[in-house]
FISETI-666437 format. One record per residue (C-alpha): x, y, z. Coordinates in steps of 0.001 Angstrom, whole numbers, padded with zeros to 6 digits, always signed. Example, Ala and Ser with C-alpha at 12.3 -4.5 7.8 and 13.67 -1.06 7.14 Angstrom:
BEGIN
+012300-004500+007800+013670-001060+007140
This chain:
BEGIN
-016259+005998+024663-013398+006605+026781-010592+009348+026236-007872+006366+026291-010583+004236+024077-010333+007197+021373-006647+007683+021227-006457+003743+021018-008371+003740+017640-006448+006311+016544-003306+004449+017064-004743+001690+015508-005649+003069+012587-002032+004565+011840-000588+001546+012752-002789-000467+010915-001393+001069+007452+002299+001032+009043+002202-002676+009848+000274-004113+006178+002683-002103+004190+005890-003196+006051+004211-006855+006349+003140-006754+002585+007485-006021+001860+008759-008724+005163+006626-011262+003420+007183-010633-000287+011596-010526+001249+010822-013516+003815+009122-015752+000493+012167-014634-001554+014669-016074+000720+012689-019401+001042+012562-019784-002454+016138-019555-003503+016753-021758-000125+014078-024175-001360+015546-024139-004899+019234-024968-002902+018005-027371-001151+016183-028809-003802+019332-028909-005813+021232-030460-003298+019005-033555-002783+018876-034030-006471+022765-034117-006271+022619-036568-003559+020468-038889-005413+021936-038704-008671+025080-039237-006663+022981-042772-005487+022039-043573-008665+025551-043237-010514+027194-045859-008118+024219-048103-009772+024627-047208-012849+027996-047670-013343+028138-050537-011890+025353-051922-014881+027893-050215-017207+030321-052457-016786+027914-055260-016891+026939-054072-020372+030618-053096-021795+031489-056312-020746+028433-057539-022981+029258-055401-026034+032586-056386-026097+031453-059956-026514+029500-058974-028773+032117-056801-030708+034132-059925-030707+031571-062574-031681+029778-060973-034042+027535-063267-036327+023925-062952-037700+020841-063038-035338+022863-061765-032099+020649-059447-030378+021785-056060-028733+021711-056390-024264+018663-055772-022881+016862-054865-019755+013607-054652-018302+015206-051724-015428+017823-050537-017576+017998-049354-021153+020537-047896-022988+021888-046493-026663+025170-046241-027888+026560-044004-030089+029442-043378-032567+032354-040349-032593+030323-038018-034050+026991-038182-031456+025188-040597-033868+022902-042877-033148+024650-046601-033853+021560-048626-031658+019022-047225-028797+016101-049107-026659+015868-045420-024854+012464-043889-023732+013658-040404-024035+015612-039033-027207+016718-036373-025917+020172-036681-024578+023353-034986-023613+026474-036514-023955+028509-033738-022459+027190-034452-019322+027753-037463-016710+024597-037809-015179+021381-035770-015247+017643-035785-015043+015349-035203-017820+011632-035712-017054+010798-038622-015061+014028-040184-016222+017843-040278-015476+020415-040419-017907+024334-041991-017573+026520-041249-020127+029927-043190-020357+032688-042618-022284+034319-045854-023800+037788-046867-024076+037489-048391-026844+035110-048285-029925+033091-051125-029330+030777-051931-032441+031838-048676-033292+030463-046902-030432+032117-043878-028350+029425-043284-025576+026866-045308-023646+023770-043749-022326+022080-045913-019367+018421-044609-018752+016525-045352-015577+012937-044397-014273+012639-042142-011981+010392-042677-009577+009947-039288-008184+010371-040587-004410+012989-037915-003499+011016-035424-005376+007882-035991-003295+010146-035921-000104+011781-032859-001257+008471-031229-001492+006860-032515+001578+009968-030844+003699+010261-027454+001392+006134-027049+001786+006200-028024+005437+009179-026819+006867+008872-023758+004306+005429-022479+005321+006641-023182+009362+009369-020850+008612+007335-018587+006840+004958-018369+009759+007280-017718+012348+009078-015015+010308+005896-013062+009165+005407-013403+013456+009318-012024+014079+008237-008971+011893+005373-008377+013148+006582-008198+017057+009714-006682+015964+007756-003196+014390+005207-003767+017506+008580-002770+018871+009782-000586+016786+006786+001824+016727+006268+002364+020202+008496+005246+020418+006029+006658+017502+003087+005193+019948+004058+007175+022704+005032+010396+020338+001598+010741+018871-000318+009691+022546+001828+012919+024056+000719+015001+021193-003097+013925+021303-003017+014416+024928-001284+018310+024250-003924+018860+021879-006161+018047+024042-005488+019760+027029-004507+023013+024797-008236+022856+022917-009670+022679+026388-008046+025402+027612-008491+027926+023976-012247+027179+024792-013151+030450+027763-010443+032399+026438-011993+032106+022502-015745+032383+023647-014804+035703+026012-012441+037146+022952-015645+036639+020305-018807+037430+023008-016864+040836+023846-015983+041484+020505-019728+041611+019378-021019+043919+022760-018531+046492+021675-020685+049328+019425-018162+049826+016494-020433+053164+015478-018808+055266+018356-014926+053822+017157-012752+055883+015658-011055+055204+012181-007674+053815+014310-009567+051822+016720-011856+050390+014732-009146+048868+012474-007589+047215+015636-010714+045558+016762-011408+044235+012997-007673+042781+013604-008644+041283+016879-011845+040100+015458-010132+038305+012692-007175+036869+015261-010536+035466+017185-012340+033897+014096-009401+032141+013434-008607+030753+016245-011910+029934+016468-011869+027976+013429-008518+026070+014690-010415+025206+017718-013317+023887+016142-011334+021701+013902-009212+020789+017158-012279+020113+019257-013646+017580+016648-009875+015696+016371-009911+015327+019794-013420+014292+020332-014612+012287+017242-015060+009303+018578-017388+010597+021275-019580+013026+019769-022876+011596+018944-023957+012781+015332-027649+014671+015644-028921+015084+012591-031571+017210+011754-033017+019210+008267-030308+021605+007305-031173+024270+004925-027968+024729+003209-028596+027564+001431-029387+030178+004758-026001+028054+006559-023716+028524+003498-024736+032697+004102-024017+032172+007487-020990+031210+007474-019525+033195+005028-020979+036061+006980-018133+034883+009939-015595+034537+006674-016455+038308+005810-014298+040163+007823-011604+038114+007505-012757+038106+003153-012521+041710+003665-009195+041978+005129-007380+039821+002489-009661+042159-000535-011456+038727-001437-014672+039015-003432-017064+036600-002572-019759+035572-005123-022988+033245-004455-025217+031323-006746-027341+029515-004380-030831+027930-005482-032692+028338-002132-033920+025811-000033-032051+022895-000631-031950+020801+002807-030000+018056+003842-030219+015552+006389-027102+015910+008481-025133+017238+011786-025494+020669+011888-021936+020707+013694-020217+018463+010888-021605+019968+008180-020384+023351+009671-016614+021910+009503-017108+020919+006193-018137+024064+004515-015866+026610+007086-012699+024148+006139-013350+024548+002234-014253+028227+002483-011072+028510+004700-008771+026833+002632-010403+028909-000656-009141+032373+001084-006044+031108+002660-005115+029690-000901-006288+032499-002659-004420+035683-004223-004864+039005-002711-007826+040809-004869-008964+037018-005657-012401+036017-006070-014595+033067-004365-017758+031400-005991-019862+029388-003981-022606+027561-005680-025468+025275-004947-027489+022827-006703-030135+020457-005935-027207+017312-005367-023822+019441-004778-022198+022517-003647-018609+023647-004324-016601+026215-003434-014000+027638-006217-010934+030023-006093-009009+032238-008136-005857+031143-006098-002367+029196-006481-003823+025959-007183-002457+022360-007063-000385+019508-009673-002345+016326-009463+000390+014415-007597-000748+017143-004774-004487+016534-005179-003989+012894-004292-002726+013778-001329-005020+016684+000584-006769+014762+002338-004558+012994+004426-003966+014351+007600-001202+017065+008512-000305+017441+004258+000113+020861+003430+001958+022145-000138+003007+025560+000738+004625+026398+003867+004099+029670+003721+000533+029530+004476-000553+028605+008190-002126+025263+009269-001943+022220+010800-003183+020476+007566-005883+019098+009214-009041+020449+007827-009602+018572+004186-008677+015460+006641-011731+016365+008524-014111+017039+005444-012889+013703+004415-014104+011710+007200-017466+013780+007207-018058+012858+003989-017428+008981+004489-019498+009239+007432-022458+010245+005318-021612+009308+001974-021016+012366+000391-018490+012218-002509-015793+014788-003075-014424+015584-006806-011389+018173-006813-010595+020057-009875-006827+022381-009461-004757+023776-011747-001144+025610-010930-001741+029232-010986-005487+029143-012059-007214+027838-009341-009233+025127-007178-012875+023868-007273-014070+021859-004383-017369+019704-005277-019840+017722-002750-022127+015890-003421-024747+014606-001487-027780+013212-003570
Protein backbone atom coordinates (compact mmCIF):
# COMPACT_ATOMS: atom_id res chain seq x y z
CA UNK A 1 0.00 0.00 0.00
CA UNK A 2 1.03 3.35 -0.87
CA UNK A 3 2.39 6.12 1.61
CA UNK A 4 -0.60 8.52 0.34
CA UNK A 5 -2.95 5.17 0.44
CA UNK A 6 -2.02 4.94 4.35
CA UNK A 7 -2.48 8.49 5.37
CA UNK A 8 -5.86 8.31 3.33
CA UNK A 9 -7.26 5.59 5.72
CA UNK A 10 -6.15 7.35 8.39
CA UNK A 11 -8.05 10.37 7.46
CA UNK A 12 -10.84 8.37 6.89
CA UNK A 13 -11.08 6.84 9.87
CA UNK A 14 -11.02 10.24 11.94
CA UNK A 15 -13.30 11.63 9.74
CA UNK A 16 -15.47 8.88 9.70
CA UNK A 17 -16.36 9.44 13.59
CA UNK A 18 -16.31 13.41 12.93
CA UNK A 19 -18.90 13.24 10.15
CA UNK A 20 -21.63 10.31 11.96
CA UNK A 21 -21.55 12.27 15.11
CA UNK A 22 -22.13 15.76 13.55
CA UNK A 23 -24.61 13.94 10.94
CA UNK A 24 -26.32 11.93 13.84
CA UNK A 25 -27.02 15.98 15.58
CA UNK A 26 -27.73 17.86 11.61
CA UNK A 27 -30.29 15.15 11.20
CA UNK A 28 -31.88 14.77 14.64
CA UNK A 29 -31.90 19.43 14.22
CA UNK A 30 -32.81 19.12 10.32
CA UNK A 31 -36.06 16.45 11.43
CA UNK A 32 -36.88 18.93 14.24
CA UNK A 33 -37.37 21.82 12.02
CA UNK A 34 -39.51 19.74 9.53
CA UNK A 35 -41.66 18.68 12.10
CA UNK A 36 -42.78 21.86 13.69
CA UNK A 37 -42.91 23.16 9.82
CA UNK A 38 -44.99 20.08 8.98
CA UNK A 39 -47.16 20.57 12.10
CA UNK A 40 -47.55 24.58 10.66
CA UNK A 41 -48.32 23.67 7.67
CA UNK A 42 -50.53 21.11 8.67
CA UNK A 43 -52.35 23.61 10.77
CA UNK A 44 -52.68 25.97 8.20
CA UNK A 45 -54.47 23.72 5.64
CA UNK A 46 -56.80 22.60 8.31
CA UNK A 47 -57.58 26.39 8.77
CA UNK A 48 -58.11 26.77 5.17
CA UNK A 49 -60.55 24.03 4.97
CA UNK A 50 -62.44 24.61 7.95
CA UNK A 51 -62.47 28.12 6.57
CA UNK A 52 -64.30 26.13 3.25
CA UNK A 53 -66.45 24.33 5.19
CA UNK A 54 -67.90 27.26 7.47
CA UNK A 55 -69.11 29.26 4.34
CA UNK A 56 -71.21 25.79 3.88
CA UNK A 57 -72.21 25.45 6.94
CA UNK A 58 -73.56 28.53 7.65
CA UNK A 59 -75.16 28.82 4.87
CA UNK A 60 -77.30 25.26 6.01
CA UNK A 61 -77.68 27.23 9.29
CA UNK A 62 -79.81 29.50 8.10
CA UNK A 63 -81.65 26.94 6.17
CA UNK A 64 -82.33 25.19 9.48
CA UNK A 65 -83.07 28.43 11.81
CA UNK A 66 -85.32 29.30 9.29
CA UNK A 67 -86.88 25.68 9.86
CA UNK A 68 -86.93 25.84 13.68
CA UNK A 69 -88.47 28.95 13.74
CA UNK A 70 -91.38 27.48 11.85
CA UNK A 71 -91.37 25.08 13.89
CA UNK A 72 -91.17 27.27 17.13
CA UNK A 73 -94.16 28.97 15.70
CA UNK A 74 -96.31 26.04 14.54
CA UNK A 75 -95.88 23.83 17.04
CA UNK A 76 -98.51 20.89 17.19
CA UNK A 77 -98.22 17.09 17.85
CA UNK A 78 -96.38 14.73 15.37
CA UNK A 79 -94.03 17.62 13.84
CA UNK A 80 -90.75 16.11 13.39
CA UNK A 81 -87.34 17.90 14.19
CA UNK A 82 -85.21 18.96 10.39
CA UNK A 83 -83.32 16.44 9.11
CA UNK A 84 -80.53 15.59 6.80
CA UNK A 85 -78.89 12.85 5.20
CA UNK A 86 -75.30 15.37 4.82
CA UNK A 87 -76.02 17.42 7.68
CA UNK A 88 -77.00 16.75 11.26
CA UNK A 89 -77.32 18.83 14.00
CA UNK A 90 -78.42 19.28 17.98
CA UNK A 91 -79.56 22.14 19.68
CA UNK A 92 -79.20 23.07 22.96
CA UNK A 93 -80.61 25.25 25.80
CA UNK A 94 -78.76 28.28 28.05
CA UNK A 95 -77.20 26.13 30.19
CA UNK A 96 -75.25 23.59 27.44
CA UNK A 97 -78.14 21.03 27.70
CA UNK A 98 -79.14 18.85 25.43
CA UNK A 99 -82.93 20.05 24.18
CA UNK A 100 -82.77 17.50 20.73
CA UNK A 101 -79.56 15.91 18.79
CA UNK A 102 -79.34 13.51 15.50
CA UNK A 103 -75.31 14.04 16.10
CA UNK A 104 -72.74 11.17 15.49
CA UNK A 105 -70.30 12.51 17.92
CA UNK A 106 -71.28 13.67 21.59
CA UNK A 107 -68.65 15.28 22.25
CA UNK A 108 -68.91 18.93 21.59
CA UNK A 109 -67.68 22.37 22.33
CA UNK A 110 -69.77 25.17 22.27
CA UNK A 111 -67.12 27.73 22.99
CA UNK A 112 -65.76 27.22 19.84
CA UNK A 113 -66.95 28.21 16.12
CA UNK A 114 -65.75 25.55 14.15
CA UNK A 115 -63.44 22.59 14.81
CA UNK A 116 -62.55 19.05 14.00
CA UNK A 117 -63.08 16.16 16.17
CA UNK A 118 -62.30 12.74 14.62
CA UNK A 119 -63.45 12.24 11.22
CA UNK A 120 -66.03 14.92 11.82
CA UNK A 121 -66.51 18.78 11.82
CA UNK A 122 -68.46 20.61 14.14
CA UNK A 123 -70.39 24.35 13.65
CA UNK A 124 -71.61 25.84 16.50
CA UNK A 125 -74.04 28.91 16.17
CA UNK A 126 -75.18 31.11 18.52
CA UNK A 127 -78.98 32.04 18.18
CA UNK A 128 -80.69 35.22 18.42
CA UNK A 129 -83.36 34.10 19.73
CA UNK A 130 -84.41 31.01 21.86
CA UNK A 131 -86.00 29.01 19.42
CA UNK A 132 -87.83 25.91 21.07
CA UNK A 133 -85.84 26.96 23.78
CA UNK A 134 -82.57 26.52 22.26
CA UNK A 135 -79.33 28.88 22.59
CA UNK A 136 -76.80 27.06 20.23
CA UNK A 137 -76.89 24.95 17.09
CA UNK A 138 -74.25 22.43 16.38
CA UNK A 139 -74.09 21.41 12.48
CA UNK A 140 -71.92 18.15 12.10
CA UNK A 141 -70.44 17.09 8.79
CA UNK A 142 -68.20 14.05 7.67
CA UNK A 143 -65.07 14.54 7.06
CA UNK A 144 -63.75 12.96 4.44
CA UNK A 145 -60.14 13.16 5.17
CA UNK A 146 -59.28 14.44 1.47
CA UNK A 147 -57.15 17.41 2.70
CA UNK A 148 -55.70 15.21 5.29
CA UNK A 149 -54.39 12.70 2.75
CA UNK A 150 -53.11 15.71 0.62
CA UNK A 151 -51.56 17.22 3.57
CA UNK A 152 -49.66 14.10 4.11
CA UNK A 153 -48.73 13.25 0.64
CA UNK A 154 -46.88 16.92 0.41
CA UNK A 155 -45.40 16.87 4.25
CA UNK A 156 -43.99 13.03 3.45
CA UNK A 157 -42.85 13.97 -0.03
CA UNK A 158 -41.73 17.30 0.02
CA UNK A 159 -40.53 16.58 3.77
CA UNK A 160 -38.21 13.63 3.09
CA UNK A 161 -36.89 15.79 -0.36
CA UNK A 162 -35.95 18.40 2.04
CA UNK A 163 -34.62 16.16 4.41
CA UNK A 164 -32.38 14.65 1.77
CA UNK A 165 -30.95 17.61 0.46
CA UNK A 166 -30.21 19.02 3.95
CA UNK A 167 -28.55 15.81 5.43
CA UNK A 168 -26.43 16.43 1.70
CA UNK A 169 -25.79 20.46 2.66
CA UNK A 170 -24.23 19.09 5.97
CA UNK A 171 -22.47 16.70 4.80
CA UNK A 172 -20.49 18.90 1.97
CA UNK A 173 -20.50 21.75 4.25
CA UNK A 174 -18.07 19.72 7.16
CA UNK A 175 -16.34 18.04 3.89
CA UNK A 176 -15.50 21.72 3.94
CA UNK A 177 -15.08 22.50 7.06
CA UNK A 178 -12.51 19.79 7.97
CA UNK A 179 -10.10 20.24 5.39
CA UNK A 180 -8.09 22.66 7.24
CA UNK A 181 -7.98 19.64 9.96
CA UNK A 182 -7.25 17.33 6.66
CA UNK A 183 -4.36 19.13 5.73
CA UNK A 184 -3.19 19.70 9.64
CA UNK A 185 -2.97 16.05 10.42
CA UNK A 186 -1.46 15.08 6.54
CA UNK A 187 1.54 17.79 7.53
CA UNK A 188 1.94 16.13 10.83
CA UNK A 189 1.93 12.41 9.47
CA UNK A 190 4.25 13.47 6.85
CA UNK A 191 6.71 15.26 9.91
CA UNK A 192 6.45 12.14 11.67
CA UNK A 193 7.41 10.49 9.09
CA UNK A 194 10.27 12.05 7.77
CA UNK A 195 11.53 12.66 11.59
CA UNK A 196 11.18 8.57 12.37
CA UNK A 197 13.19 8.08 9.23
CA UNK A 198 15.73 10.18 10.07
CA UNK A 199 15.95 9.00 14.36
CA UNK A 200 16.57 5.54 12.63
CA UNK A 201 21.02 5.69 11.95
CA UNK A 202 21.34 8.11 14.59
CA UNK A 203 19.33 5.57 17.32
CA UNK A 204 20.95 2.28 15.91
CA UNK A 205 24.74 4.06 16.06
CA UNK A 206 23.79 5.65 19.75
CA UNK A 207 22.63 1.83 21.04
CA UNK A 208 25.39 -0.44 18.77
CA UNK A 209 28.22 1.91 20.37
CA UNK A 210 26.78 1.94 23.57
CA UNK A 211 27.07 -1.95 23.91
CA UNK A 212 31.04 -2.13 22.28
CA UNK A 213 32.04 0.18 25.04
CA UNK A 214 33.61 -2.26 28.10
CA UNK A 215 31.93 -0.56 31.17
CA UNK A 216 34.60 -2.75 33.50
CA UNK A 217 37.51 -0.27 32.66
CA UNK A 218 34.87 3.04 33.47
CA UNK A 219 35.30 4.90 36.22
CA UNK A 220 32.53 5.58 38.92
CA UNK A 221 31.82 9.28 37.00
CA UNK A 222 31.87 7.93 33.60
CA UNK A 223 30.12 5.10 33.99
CA UNK A 224 27.10 7.00 35.41
CA UNK A 225 27.10 9.19 32.19
CA UNK A 226 27.01 6.35 29.81
CA UNK A 227 24.06 4.60 31.96
CA UNK A 228 22.41 8.24 31.29
CA UNK A 229 23.13 8.04 27.64
CA UNK A 230 22.08 4.50 27.56
CA UNK A 231 18.77 5.29 29.06
CA UNK A 232 18.35 8.69 26.68
CA UNK A 233 18.93 5.85 23.76
CA UNK A 234 16.38 3.19 25.04
CA UNK A 235 13.97 5.71 25.08
CA UNK A 236 14.16 7.09 22.16
CA UNK A 237 14.31 3.91 20.95
CA UNK A 238 11.07 3.00 22.29
CA UNK A 239 9.48 6.41 20.77
CA UNK A 240 10.79 5.31 17.51
CA UNK A 241 9.48 2.00 17.53
CA UNK A 242 6.08 3.16 18.43
CA UNK A 243 6.62 5.98 15.66
CA UNK A 244 7.83 3.52 13.06
CA UNK A 245 4.65 1.33 13.48
CA UNK A 246 2.17 4.74 13.28
CA UNK A 247 3.70 5.56 10.31
CA UNK A 248 3.88 2.25 8.69
CA UNK A 249 0.84 0.14 9.83
CA UNK A 250 -0.80 -0.17 6.98
CA UNK A 251 2.19 -1.61 5.15
CA UNK A 252 3.84 -3.93 7.36
CA UNK A 253 2.92 -7.42 6.65
CA UNK A 254 2.19 -9.31 10.04
CA UNK A 255 4.68 -12.64 10.23
CA UNK A 256 3.66 -14.62 12.70
CA UNK A 257 5.51 -17.23 14.13
CA UNK A 258 5.59 -19.37 17.82
CA UNK A 259 6.47 -16.83 20.43
CA UNK A 260 7.56 -18.07 23.71
CA UNK A 261 6.35 -15.40 25.90
CA UNK A 262 7.85 -16.25 28.83
CA UNK A 263 11.93 -15.94 27.51
CA UNK A 264 10.44 -12.38 25.43
CA UNK A 265 8.71 -10.94 28.55
CA UNK A 266 12.67 -11.44 30.27
CA UNK A 267 13.89 -9.91 27.37
CA UNK A 268 12.46 -7.07 27.35
CA UNK A 269 12.47 -6.15 30.70
CA UNK A 270 16.17 -6.81 30.51
CA UNK A 271 16.18 -3.40 27.95
CA UNK A 272 13.62 -1.83 30.81
CA UNK A 273 16.43 -2.59 33.51
CA UNK A 274 18.57 0.15 33.31
CA UNK A 275 16.16 2.50 32.87
CA UNK A 276 14.07 0.26 36.17
CA UNK A 277 17.24 0.90 37.84
CA UNK A 278 17.54 4.50 37.39
CA UNK A 279 13.99 5.40 38.60
CA UNK A 280 14.77 2.60 41.97
CA UNK A 281 11.85 0.37 40.43
CA UNK A 282 11.70 -3.23 41.65
CA UNK A 283 10.68 -5.49 39.17
CA UNK A 284 9.05 -8.83 40.18
CA UNK A 285 8.18 -11.94 37.76
CA UNK A 286 5.85 -14.83 38.13
CA UNK A 287 6.08 -16.40 34.83
CA UNK A 288 4.93 -20.17 34.22
CA UNK A 289 7.44 -21.06 31.44
CA UNK A 290 6.75 -21.89 28.10
CA UNK A 291 3.65 -20.47 27.24
CA UNK A 292 3.75 -19.64 23.30
CA UNK A 293 1.65 -17.71 21.25
CA UNK A 294 1.00 -17.45 17.73
CA UNK A 295 1.76 -13.88 16.79
CA UNK A 296 4.19 -11.02 15.23
CA UNK A 297 7.13 -11.08 17.03
CA UNK A 298 7.38 -7.18 16.21
CA UNK A 299 3.68 -6.43 17.49
CA UNK A 300 3.76 -8.35 20.29
CA UNK A 301 7.07 -6.53 21.22
CA UNK A 302 5.01 -3.05 21.18
CA UNK A 303 2.53 -4.47 23.20
CA UNK A 304 4.43 -5.65 26.16
CA UNK A 305 7.41 -2.60 25.93
CA UNK A 306 4.22 0.01 25.83
CA UNK A 307 2.60 -1.60 29.09
CA UNK A 308 5.93 -2.12 30.83
CA UNK A 309 6.68 1.54 29.75
CA UNK A 310 3.72 3.09 30.86
CA UNK A 311 4.01 0.82 34.40
CA UNK A 312 7.51 2.76 35.19
CA UNK A 313 6.66 6.05 33.73
CA UNK A 314 3.40 5.91 35.95
CA UNK A 315 5.01 4.54 38.76
CA UNK A 316 6.39 6.18 42.15
CA UNK A 317 10.01 6.40 42.75
CA UNK A 318 10.96 3.13 45.00
CA UNK A 319 7.67 1.53 43.28
CA UNK A 320 7.36 -1.96 42.46
CA UNK A 321 6.31 -3.86 39.03
CA UNK A 322 4.75 -7.45 38.85
CA UNK A 323 4.61 -9.11 35.72
CA UNK A 324 2.79 -12.33 35.58
CA UNK A 325 1.91 -15.08 33.20
CA UNK A 326 -0.61 -17.67 32.87
CA UNK A 327 -1.58 -20.20 30.45
CA UNK A 328 -4.47 -17.48 28.71
CA UNK A 329 -3.12 -13.90 30.03
CA UNK A 330 -0.34 -11.80 31.15
CA UNK A 331 -0.53 -8.44 32.95
CA UNK A 332 1.62 -6.08 34.04
CA UNK A 333 0.75 -4.19 37.53
CA UNK A 334 2.13 -1.02 39.32
CA UNK A 335 2.44 0.47 42.55
CA UNK A 336 1.97 3.95 40.83
CA UNK A 337 -0.56 7.06 40.63
CA UNK A 338 -3.28 5.23 39.10
CA UNK A 339 -6.45 6.29 37.20
CA UNK A 340 -10.62 7.39 38.03
CA UNK A 341 -12.70 5.31 35.71
CA UNK A 342 -13.84 8.28 33.60
CA UNK A 343 -9.86 8.13 32.68
CA UNK A 344 -9.79 4.38 32.02
CA UNK A 345 -12.40 4.80 29.32
CA UNK A 346 -10.36 6.86 27.66
CA UNK A 347 -6.47 5.38 27.38
CA UNK A 348 -6.74 4.00 24.57
CA UNK A 349 -7.54 6.53 22.27
CA UNK A 350 -4.86 8.04 20.59
CA UNK A 351 -2.73 11.14 21.87
CA UNK A 352 -4.88 10.93 25.66
CA UNK A 353 -2.61 11.38 28.34
CA UNK A 354 -3.86 12.33 32.26
CA UNK A 355 -0.81 13.83 33.68
CA UNK A 356 1.20 16.27 31.92
CA UNK A 357 3.92 15.98 33.80
CA UNK A 358 4.95 12.73 32.51
CA UNK A 359 6.41 12.58 28.81
CA UNK A 360 4.58 11.09 25.77
CA UNK A 361 2.87 11.43 22.84
CA UNK A 362 -0.03 9.26 24.23
CA UNK A 363 0.29 6.98 21.66
CA UNK A 364 1.32 3.68 23.00
CA UNK A 365 -2.04 2.05 24.77
CA UNK A 366 -3.47 3.34 21.18
CA UNK A 367 -1.08 0.96 19.66
CA UNK A 368 -1.67 -2.08 22.11
CA UNK A 369 -5.21 -1.43 21.25
CA UNK A 370 -5.10 -2.03 17.67
CA UNK A 371 -2.70 -5.10 18.26
CA UNK A 372 -5.05 -6.58 20.22
CA UNK A 373 -8.09 -6.15 17.72
CA UNK A 374 -5.87 -7.35 15.15
CA UNK A 375 -5.55 -10.67 16.91
CA UNK A 376 -8.28 -10.80 19.21
CA UNK A 377 -6.75 -10.40 22.33
CA UNK A 378 -8.95 -8.74 25.01
CA UNK A 379 -7.71 -6.09 27.39
CA UNK A 380 -9.34 -5.68 31.08
CA UNK A 381 -7.86 -2.56 33.08
CA UNK A 382 -8.12 -2.45 36.75
CA UNK A 383 -6.79 1.46 38.39
CA UNK A 384 -7.31 2.97 41.37
CA UNK A 385 -6.13 6.80 42.38
CA UNK A 386 -3.07 6.49 44.38
CA UNK A 387 -2.93 2.60 44.55
CA UNK A 388 -2.18 1.55 41.33
CA UNK A 389 -2.82 -0.04 37.70
CA UNK A 390 -3.13 -3.67 36.43
CA UNK A 391 -2.98 -4.22 32.76
CA UNK A 392 -4.53 -7.80 31.69
CA UNK A 393 -4.29 -9.67 28.10
CA UNK A 394 -5.66 -12.19 27.21
CA UNK A 395 -5.13 -14.31 24.47
CA UNK A 396 -6.74 -17.88 24.83
Amino acid sequence: MSASKSRATNLQQSEKKTLRSFLFLYSFMALLILFFSAVIYYNLQKEVMLGQQNSKLKEYSDSLISNLIYIHENFYDGILYPRSKEYRSAIYDGSQKEIFSTLKEKKVDLNKNIYVIGDKIHYVRLLDRYYLGAMYLVIEIDDNSGWLNFVRKKVLLYGAMLFIFLVFVGYFLLKILLRPMRESIYLLDRFIKDTTHELNTPVNAIMINIETISKDKLDEKNLKKLNRIDIAARTIANIYNDLTYITLKNRLISKNEKINLSELIKERVEFFKIILSQKRLSCKLDLKEDIFLEIDKNKITRVIDNLLSNAIKYNKKGGTIYIRLEDNYFEIEDSGIGMNSDEVKNIFKRYSRFNDSVGGFGIGLNIVWEIAQEYDLKIDVQSKPDIGTIVRIYFR
